[in-house]
N, C-alpha and C positions, 0 to 999 in steps of 0.2 A: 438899611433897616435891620435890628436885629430879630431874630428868628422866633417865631412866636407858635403857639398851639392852640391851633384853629378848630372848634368843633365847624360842620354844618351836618343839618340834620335837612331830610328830604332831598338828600344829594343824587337819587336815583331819577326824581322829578324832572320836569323840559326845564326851569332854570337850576335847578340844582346841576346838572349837568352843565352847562354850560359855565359857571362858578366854578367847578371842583376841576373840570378842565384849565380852564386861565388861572387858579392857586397851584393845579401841579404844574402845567409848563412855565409860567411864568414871574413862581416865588418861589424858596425852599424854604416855605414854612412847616410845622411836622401838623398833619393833615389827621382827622380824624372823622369819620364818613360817617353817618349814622344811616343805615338801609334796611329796611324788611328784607328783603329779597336782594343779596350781592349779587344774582343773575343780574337783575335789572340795570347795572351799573355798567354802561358802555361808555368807561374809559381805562387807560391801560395803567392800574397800578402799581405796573412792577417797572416802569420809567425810571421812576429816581426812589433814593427812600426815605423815611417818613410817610407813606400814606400808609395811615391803619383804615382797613373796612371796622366797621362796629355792626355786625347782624344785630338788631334786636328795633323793639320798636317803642314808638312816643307814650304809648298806654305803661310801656314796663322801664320808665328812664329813671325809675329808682336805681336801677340794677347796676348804673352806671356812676352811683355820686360820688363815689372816689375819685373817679377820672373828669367827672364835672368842677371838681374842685380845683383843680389844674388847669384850666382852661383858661388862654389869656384872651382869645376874642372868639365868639358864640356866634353863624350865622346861620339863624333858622328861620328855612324855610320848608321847613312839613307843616302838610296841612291837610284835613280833613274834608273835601268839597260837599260831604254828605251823606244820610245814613246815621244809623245810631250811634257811631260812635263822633259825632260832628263835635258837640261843645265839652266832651270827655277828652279829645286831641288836640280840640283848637283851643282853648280857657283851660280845662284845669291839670291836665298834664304839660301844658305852655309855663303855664303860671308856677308849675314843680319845680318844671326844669330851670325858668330862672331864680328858682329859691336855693338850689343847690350849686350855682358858679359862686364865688365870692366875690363877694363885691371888693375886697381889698385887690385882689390880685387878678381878676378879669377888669381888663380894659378898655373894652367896649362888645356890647350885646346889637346886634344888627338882625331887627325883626321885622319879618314878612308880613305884613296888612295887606291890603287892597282900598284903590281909592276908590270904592264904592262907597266907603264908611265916612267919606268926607262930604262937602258940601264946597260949590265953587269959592268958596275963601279959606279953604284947607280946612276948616271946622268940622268936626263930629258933622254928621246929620245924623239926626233923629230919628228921620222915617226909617234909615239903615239898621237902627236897634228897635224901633216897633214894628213894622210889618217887611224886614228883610228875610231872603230862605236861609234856613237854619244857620249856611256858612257866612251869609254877611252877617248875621245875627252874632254868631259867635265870635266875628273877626272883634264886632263894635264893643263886646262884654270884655273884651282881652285886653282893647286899647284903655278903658276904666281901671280893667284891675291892675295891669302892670306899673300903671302909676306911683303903687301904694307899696312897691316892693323897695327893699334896701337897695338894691341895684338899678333902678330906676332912673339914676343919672346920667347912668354910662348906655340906657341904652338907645341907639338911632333906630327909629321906627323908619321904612320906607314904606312906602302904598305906589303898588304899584298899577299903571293905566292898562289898557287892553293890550294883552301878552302875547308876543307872537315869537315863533321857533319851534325848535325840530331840523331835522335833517337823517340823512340815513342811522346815524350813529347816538340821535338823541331822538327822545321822545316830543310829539307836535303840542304844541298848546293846541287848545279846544276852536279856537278862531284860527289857526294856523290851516289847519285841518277841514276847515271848512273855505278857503279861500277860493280852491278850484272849481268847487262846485257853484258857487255865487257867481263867477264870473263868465261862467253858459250863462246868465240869464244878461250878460250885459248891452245887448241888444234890445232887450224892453227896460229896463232899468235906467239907461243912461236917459228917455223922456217923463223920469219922473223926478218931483222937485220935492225934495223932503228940507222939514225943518231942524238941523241939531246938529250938535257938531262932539268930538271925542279928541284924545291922545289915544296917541298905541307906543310902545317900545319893547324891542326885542330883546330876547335872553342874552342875546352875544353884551349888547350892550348894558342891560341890565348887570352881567359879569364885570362889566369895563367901570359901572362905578361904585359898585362894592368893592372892588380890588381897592381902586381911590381910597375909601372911606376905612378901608381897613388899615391902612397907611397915614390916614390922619384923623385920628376918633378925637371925638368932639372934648375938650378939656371940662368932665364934668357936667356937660348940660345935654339934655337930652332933646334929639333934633327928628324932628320929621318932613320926610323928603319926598315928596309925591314926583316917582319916577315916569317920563312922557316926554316925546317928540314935542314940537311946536303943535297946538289945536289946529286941529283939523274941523271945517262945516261936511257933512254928508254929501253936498251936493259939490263941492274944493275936491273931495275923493273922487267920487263919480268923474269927473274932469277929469282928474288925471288919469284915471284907469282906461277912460277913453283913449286921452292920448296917447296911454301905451300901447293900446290895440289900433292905433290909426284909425277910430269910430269919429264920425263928424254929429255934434248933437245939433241939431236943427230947433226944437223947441224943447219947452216943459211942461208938463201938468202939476199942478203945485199938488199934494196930497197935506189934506187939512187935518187937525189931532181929531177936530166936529165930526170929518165924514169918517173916522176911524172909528170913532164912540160911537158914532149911528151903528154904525154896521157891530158892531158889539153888542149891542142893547140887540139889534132887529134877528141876529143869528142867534141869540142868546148861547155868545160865545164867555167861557168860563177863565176869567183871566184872576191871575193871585193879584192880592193886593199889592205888590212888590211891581210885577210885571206890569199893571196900571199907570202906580208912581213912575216908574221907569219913561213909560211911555209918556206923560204927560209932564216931564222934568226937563228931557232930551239932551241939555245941553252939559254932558258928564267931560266938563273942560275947568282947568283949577289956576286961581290965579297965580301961584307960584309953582314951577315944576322943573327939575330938571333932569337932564341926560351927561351922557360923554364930554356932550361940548359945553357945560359948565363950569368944565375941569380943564378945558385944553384938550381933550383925548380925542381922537377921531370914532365920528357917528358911524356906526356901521351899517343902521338903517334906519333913515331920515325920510323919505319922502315914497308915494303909494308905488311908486318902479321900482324902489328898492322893495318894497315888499314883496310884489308879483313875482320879481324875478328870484327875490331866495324861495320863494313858496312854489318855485318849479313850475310858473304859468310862461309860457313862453307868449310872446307879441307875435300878431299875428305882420 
């Protein structure tokens, strides 16, 4: 493969880390890092060469449109989770920065979504762009606009399912981070029977098929790739978490969406409209998705023991 000039932006991030890791060991492409903060960056840049840091940030990516002009593949992942600068970093400084690669000479734009913004047939949802918090709101106003741009063909959208990673050397996703502590309660948890099911996939492999994708960009068409393990039901997970801890579940209590909306109404508990929908949708599983192994690559984390056990839970 010949040697190409990689931007990614949010490279300081839990999958940006894990990307900018597997392009230095694993390509010598000439790497260009976009980071607020070069502290933040725990990998070692002075490995091989070609990696440039780029201090500066998504609000100010004018400052860079010389060196945007040169860019043969774009992979961004910065993102604003919330706050006021939410639809200022995620829509219209996103939408800058793909106005100023060239479309002649970038050949392929590889952009960060989330499959919140979809519906189980990979379709937009709706509710995602009317009553979503700010940051779905803004993923779903991005997926619209970048449509419309001259670059538009070249670029691969992924949305990615529930993100898990970290480790000493990178930063945890938000569910990663919460892993240890959910799992003290797995003694009352494992007798309840809930309705829904998810995808999750980790940064490593998350890395493993962008790597793919930057190695074989789409010939002109623009491809969206809702990144996920095989679905997963809530109570398939439970099961297995159990059998990593050697727990025996003996019965269930089914928990109803009715006696959840009672007790909301009766506590006049204050839930957003978004966290509503959420609740009463359940089933955030898509009918097309894939991972590693769509590629031939090996899964790194496939099933709820490979989770536990990179998230430092040990079996009891």
């Amino acid at each position: 493969m010949s040697q190409k000039r990689i931007l990614v932006t949010g490279a300081s991030g839990c999958v940006g880390h894990y990307l900018t890791e597997a392009l230095i060991k694993e390509t010598d492409h000439e790497l260009y890092l976009l980071v607020r903060n070069p502290n933040k960056l725990q990998v070692d840049i002075k490995v091989r060469s070609g990696i440039n840091v780029l201090q500066g940030d998504m609000q100010n990516i004018r400052q860079f449109a010389d060196l945007l002009s040169t860019i043969d593949t774009a992979v961004l992942t910065a993102t604003a989770w919330g706050g006021d600068e939410t639809f200022d970093i995620n829509v219209v400084k996103t939408i800058e920065l793909l106005e100023l690669l060239d479309p002649e000479r970038c050949q392929q734009v590889i952009y960060f979504s989330t499959a919140s913004v979809l519906d189980r047939y990979n379709q937009p949802l709706k509710e995602a762009g009317e009553i979503g918090t700010d940051y779905i709101r803004s993923k779903y106003d991005c997926l619209q606009k970048k449509e419309k741009l001259a670059i538009a063909p070249k670029i691969t959208t992924v949305f990615p399912t529930v993100v898990l990673g970290g480790d000493a050397n990178k930063p945890y996703s938000a569910v990663t981070s919460g892993i240890p502590e959910v799992t003290k309660y797995i003694n009352l948890i494992r007798f309840l029977e809930a309705d829904g099911s998810f995808h999750f996939i980790h940064g490593r492999d998350i890395a493993s098929v962008v790597r793919y994708l930057i190695d074989h960009p789409a010939n002109n068409q623009p491809r969206r790739l809702v990144l996920g393990q095989a679905p997963l039901t809530a109570n398939q997970a439970v099961k297995q978490v159990c059998a990593y801890f050697g727990k025996k579940i003996y019965f269930r209590i089914p928990i109803s969406i009715a006696l959840a909306n009672l007790i909301i109404v009766l506590f006049r508990i204050r839930m957003a409209a978004w966290d509503r929908f959420c609740m009463n949708y359940r089933h955030f599983t898509y009918e097309k998705f894939i991972n590693p192994d769509s590629f031939g690559l090996p899964n790194y984390c496939a099933t709820m023991s490979d989770v536990l056990k990179i998230s430092g839970v040990k079996s009891k």
